[in-house]
C-alpha positions as CSV (number, residue, x, y, z in Angstrom):
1,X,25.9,164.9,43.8
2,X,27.0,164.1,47.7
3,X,29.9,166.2,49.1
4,X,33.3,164.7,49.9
5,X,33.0,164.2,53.0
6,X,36.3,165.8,56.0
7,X,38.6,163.1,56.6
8,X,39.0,161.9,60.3
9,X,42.2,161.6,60.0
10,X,45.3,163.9,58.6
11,X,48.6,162.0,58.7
12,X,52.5,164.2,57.7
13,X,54.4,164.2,56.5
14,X,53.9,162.2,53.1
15,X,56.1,161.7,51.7
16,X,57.4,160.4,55.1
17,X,61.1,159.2,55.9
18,X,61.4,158.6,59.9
19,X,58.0,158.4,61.3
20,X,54.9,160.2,60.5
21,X,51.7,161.0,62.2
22,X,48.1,160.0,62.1
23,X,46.1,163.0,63.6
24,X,42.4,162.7,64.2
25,X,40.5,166.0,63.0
26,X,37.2,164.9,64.7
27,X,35.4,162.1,65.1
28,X,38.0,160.4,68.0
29,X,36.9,157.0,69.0
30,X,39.0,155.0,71.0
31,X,37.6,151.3,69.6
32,X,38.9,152.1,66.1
33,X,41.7,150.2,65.2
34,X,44.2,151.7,62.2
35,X,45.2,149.4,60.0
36,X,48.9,149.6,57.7
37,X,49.1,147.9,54.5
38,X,52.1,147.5,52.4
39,X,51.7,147.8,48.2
40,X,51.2,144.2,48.2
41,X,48.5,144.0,50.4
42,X,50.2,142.7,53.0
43,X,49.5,144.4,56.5
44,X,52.7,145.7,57.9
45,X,51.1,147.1,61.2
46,X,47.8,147.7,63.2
47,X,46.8,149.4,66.4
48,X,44.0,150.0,67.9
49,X,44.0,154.1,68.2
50,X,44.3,154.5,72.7
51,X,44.7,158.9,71.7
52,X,43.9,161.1,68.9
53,X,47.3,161.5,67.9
54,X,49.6,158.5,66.8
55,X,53.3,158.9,66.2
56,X,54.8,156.1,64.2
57,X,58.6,155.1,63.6
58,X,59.1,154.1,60.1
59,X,62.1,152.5,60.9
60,X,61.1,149.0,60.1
61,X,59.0,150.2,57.1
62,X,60.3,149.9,53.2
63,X,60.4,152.5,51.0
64,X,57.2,152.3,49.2
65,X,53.3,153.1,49.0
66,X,51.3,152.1,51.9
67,X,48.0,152.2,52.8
68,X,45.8,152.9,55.7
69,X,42.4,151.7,56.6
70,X,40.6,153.2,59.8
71,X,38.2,150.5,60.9
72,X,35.5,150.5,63.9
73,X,35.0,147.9,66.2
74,X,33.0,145.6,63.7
75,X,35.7,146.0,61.4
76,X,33.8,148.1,58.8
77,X,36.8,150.7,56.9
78,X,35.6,154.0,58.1
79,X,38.6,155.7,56.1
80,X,41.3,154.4,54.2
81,X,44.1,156.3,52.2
82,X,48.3,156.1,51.0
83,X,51.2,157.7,52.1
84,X,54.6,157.2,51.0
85,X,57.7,156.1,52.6
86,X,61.0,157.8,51.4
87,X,64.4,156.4,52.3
């Protein structure tokens, strides 16, 4: 059985009410582009990652589930996962 592997990323707080934080732990590559999805599947938000720490206002954001997808420059998900917006 493989090993879960370290995530790239560790994003807080979650749940999140103003803004939260996508942190890379390793791994930084500047052509990776995160991706924010709302629970319908719509995306909400996407930029391509220019440090390895992001701060994002949640101000325009619904209270909800979202998800994000780390993708590289072919557009191949590296890492996805949810956090929670709290209002």
């Amino acid at each position: 059985m493989e090993e879960a592997s370290a995530k790239l990323i560790k994003f807080y707080p979650n749940p999140a009410t103003s803004d939260i934080t996508f942190e890379y732990q390793y791994g930084y590559d500047k052509s990776y582009t995160l991706q924010l999805y709302n629970f319908l599947g719509k995306k909400v938000y996407e930029l391509t990652t220019t440090s390895p720490k992001i701060s994002l206002s949640l101000t325009n954001f619904f209270r909800g589930i979202y998800v994000y997808q780390l993708r590289d420059k072919r557009g191949k998900i590296v890492e996805s996962g949810k956090f929670q917006v709290v209002k």
